[in-house]
SELUMKOL-439183 format. One record per residue: residue number from 1; residue in three letters; z, x, y of N, C-alpha, C in turn. Coordinates in nm, 3 decimals. Layout:
<NUM; 'ALA'; <Z; X; Y>; <Z; X; Y>; <Z; X; Y>>,
...
// end
This chain:
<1; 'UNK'; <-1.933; -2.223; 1.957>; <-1.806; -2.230; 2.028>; <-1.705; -2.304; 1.942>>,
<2; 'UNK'; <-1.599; -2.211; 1.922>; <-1.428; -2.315; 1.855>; <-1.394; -2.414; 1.948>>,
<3; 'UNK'; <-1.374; -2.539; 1.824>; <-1.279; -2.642; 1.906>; <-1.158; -2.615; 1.869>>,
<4; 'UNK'; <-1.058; -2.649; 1.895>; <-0.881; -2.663; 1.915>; <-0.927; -2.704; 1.783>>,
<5; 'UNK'; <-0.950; -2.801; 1.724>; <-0.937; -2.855; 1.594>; <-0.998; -2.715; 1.472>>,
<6; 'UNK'; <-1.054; -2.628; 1.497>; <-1.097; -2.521; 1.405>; <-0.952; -2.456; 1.370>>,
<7; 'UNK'; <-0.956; -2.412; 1.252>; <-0.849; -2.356; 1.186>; <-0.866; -2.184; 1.214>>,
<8; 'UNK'; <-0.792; -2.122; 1.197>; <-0.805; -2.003; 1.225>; <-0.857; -1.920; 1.060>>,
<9; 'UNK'; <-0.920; -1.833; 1.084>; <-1.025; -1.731; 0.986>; <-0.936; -1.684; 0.921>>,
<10; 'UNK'; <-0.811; -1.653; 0.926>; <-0.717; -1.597; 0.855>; <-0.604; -1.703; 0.742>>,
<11; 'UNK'; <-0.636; -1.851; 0.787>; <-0.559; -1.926; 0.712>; <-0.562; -1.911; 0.589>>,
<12; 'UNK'; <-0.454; -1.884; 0.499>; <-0.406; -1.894; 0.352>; <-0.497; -1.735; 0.309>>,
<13; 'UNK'; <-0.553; -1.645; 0.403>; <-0.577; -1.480; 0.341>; <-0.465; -1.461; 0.295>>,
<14; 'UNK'; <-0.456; -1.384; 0.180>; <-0.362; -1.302; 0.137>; <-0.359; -1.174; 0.196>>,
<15; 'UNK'; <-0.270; -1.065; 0.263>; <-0.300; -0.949; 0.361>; <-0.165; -0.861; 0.285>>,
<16; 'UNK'; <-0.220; -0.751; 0.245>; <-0.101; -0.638; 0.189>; <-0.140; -0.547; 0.294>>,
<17; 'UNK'; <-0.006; -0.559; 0.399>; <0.034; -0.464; 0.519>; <0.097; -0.354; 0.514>>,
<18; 'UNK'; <0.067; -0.233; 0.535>; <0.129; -0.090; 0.499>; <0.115; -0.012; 0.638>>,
<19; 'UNK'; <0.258; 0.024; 0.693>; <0.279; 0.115; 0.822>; <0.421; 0.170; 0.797>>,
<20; 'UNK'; <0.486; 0.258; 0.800>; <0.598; 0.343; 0.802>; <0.659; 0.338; 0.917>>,
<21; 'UNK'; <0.605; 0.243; 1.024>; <0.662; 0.176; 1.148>; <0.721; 0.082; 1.152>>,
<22; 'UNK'; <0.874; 0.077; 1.131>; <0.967; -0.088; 1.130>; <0.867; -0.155; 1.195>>,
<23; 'UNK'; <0.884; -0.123; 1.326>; <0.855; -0.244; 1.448>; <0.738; -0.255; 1.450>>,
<24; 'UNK'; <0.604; -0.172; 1.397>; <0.469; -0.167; 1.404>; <0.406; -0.280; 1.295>>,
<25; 'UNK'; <0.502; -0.222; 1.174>; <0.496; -0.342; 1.081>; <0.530; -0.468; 1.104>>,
<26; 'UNK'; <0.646; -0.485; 1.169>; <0.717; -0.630; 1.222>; <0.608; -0.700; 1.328>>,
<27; 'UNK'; <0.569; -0.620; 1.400>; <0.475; -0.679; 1.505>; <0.326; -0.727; 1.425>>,
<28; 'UNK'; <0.245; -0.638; 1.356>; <0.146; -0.650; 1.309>; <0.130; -0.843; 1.227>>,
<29; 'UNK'; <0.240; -0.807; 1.124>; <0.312; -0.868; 1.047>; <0.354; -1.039; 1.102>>,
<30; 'UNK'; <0.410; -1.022; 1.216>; <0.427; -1.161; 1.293>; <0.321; -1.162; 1.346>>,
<31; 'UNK'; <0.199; -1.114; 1.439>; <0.080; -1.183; 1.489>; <-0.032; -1.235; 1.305>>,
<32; 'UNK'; <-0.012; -1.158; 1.239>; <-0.090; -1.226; 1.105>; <-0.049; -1.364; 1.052>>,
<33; 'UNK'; <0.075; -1.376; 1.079>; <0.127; -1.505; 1.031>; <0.108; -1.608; 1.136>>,
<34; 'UNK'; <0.163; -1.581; 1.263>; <0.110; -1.690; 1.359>; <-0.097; -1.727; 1.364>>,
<35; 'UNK'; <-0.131; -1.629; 1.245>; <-0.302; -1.689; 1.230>; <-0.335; -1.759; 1.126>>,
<36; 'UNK'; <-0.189; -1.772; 1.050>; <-0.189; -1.855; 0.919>; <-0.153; -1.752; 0.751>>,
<37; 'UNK'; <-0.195; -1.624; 0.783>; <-0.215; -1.521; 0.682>; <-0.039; -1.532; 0.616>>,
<38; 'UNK'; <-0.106; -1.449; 0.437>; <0.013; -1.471; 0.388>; <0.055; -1.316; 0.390>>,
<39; 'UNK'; <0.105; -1.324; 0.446>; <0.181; -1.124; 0.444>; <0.267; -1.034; 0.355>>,
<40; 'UNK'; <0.239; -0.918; 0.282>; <0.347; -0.872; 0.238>; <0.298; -0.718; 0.305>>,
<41; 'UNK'; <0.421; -0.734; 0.369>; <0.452; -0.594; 0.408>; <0.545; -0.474; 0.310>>,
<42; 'UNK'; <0.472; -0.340; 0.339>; <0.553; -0.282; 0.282>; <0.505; -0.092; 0.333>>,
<43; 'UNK'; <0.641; -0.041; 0.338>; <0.702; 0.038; 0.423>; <0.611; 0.219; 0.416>>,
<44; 'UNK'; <0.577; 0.195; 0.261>; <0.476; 0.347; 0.239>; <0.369; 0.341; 0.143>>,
<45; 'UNK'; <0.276; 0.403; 0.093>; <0.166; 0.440; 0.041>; <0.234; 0.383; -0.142>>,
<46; 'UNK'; <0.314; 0.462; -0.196>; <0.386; 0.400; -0.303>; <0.432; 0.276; -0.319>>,
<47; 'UNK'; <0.493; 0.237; -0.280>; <0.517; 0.053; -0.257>; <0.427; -0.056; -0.287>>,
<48; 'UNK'; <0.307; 0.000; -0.161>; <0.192; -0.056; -0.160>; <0.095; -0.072; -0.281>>,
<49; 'UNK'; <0.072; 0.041; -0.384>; <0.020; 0.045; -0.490>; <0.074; -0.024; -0.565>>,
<50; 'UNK'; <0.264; -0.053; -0.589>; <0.272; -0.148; -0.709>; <0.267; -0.237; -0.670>>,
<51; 'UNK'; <0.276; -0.301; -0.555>; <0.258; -0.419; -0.481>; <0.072; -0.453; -0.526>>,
<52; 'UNK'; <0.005; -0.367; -0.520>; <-0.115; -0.432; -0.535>; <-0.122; -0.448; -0.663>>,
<53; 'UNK'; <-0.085; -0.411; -0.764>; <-0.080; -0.407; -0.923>; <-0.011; -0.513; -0.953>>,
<54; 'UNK'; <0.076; -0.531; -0.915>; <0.149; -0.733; -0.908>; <0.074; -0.819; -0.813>>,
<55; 'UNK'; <0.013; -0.842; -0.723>; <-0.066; -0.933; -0.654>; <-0.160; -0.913; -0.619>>,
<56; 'UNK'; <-0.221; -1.036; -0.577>; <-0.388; -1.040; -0.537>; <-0.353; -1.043; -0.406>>,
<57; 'UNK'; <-0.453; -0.963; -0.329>; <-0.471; -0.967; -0.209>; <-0.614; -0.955; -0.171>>,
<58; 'UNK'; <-0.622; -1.028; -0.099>; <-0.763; -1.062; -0.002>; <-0.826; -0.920; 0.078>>,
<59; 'UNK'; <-0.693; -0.873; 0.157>; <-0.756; -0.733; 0.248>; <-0.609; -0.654; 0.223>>,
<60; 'UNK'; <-0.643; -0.490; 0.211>; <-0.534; -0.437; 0.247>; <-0.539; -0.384; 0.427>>,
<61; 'UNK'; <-0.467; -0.395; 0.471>; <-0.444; -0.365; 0.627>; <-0.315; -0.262; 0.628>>,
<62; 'UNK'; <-0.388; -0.079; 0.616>; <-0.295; 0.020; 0.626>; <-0.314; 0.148; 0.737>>,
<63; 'UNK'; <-0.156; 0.154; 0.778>; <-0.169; 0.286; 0.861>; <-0.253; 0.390; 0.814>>,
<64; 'UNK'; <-0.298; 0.476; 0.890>; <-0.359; 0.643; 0.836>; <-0.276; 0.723; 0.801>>,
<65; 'UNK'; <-0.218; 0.730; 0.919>; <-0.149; 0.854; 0.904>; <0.044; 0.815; 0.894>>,
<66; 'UNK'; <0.059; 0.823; 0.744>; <0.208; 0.810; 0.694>; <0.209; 0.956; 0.620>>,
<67; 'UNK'; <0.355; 0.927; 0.661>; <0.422; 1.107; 0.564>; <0.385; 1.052; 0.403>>,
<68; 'UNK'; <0.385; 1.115; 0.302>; <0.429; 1.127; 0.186>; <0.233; 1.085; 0.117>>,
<69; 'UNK'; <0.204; 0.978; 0.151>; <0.094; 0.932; 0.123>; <0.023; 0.845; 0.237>>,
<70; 'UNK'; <-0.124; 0.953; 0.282>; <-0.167; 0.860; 0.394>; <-0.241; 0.716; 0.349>>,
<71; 'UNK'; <-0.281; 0.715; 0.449>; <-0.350; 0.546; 0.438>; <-0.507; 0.614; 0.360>>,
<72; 'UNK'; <-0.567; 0.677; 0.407>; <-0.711; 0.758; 0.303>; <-0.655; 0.781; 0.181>>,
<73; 'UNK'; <-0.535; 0.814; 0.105>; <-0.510; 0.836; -0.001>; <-0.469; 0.707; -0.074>>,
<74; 'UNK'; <-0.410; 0.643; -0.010>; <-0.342; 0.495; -0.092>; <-0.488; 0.415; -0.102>>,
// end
């Protein structure tokens, strides 16, 4: 059982967030940070790749199904 004093499982993760949903992203995006996580969001399948080629990230956390490049392809 967690006490109040346990830190949350997500503190200081690095998380590269990918959804083609403003608000899906915005939402996702603000509950990761209120768990401590460090977030970079970003908007499509392309983005996301140079984004991972410049930073380390812990988990990627991506939509499936985006136009141009899905989440199985990125």
């Amino acid at each position: 059982r967690r006490s109040h004093a346990d830190t949350s499982l997500l503190k200081g993760l690095r998380i590269l967030l990918v959804d083609d949903s403003a608000e899906g992203l915005a939402g996702f995006r603000a509950l990761l940070e209120l768990e401590g996580a460090q977030v970079r969001p970003e908007r499509n399948g392309p983005d996301a790749l140079a984004a991972a080629k410049e930073g380390k990230f812990d988990l990627i956390l991506s939509d499936i199904g985006m136009p141009g490049m899905s989440g199985y392809e990125l």
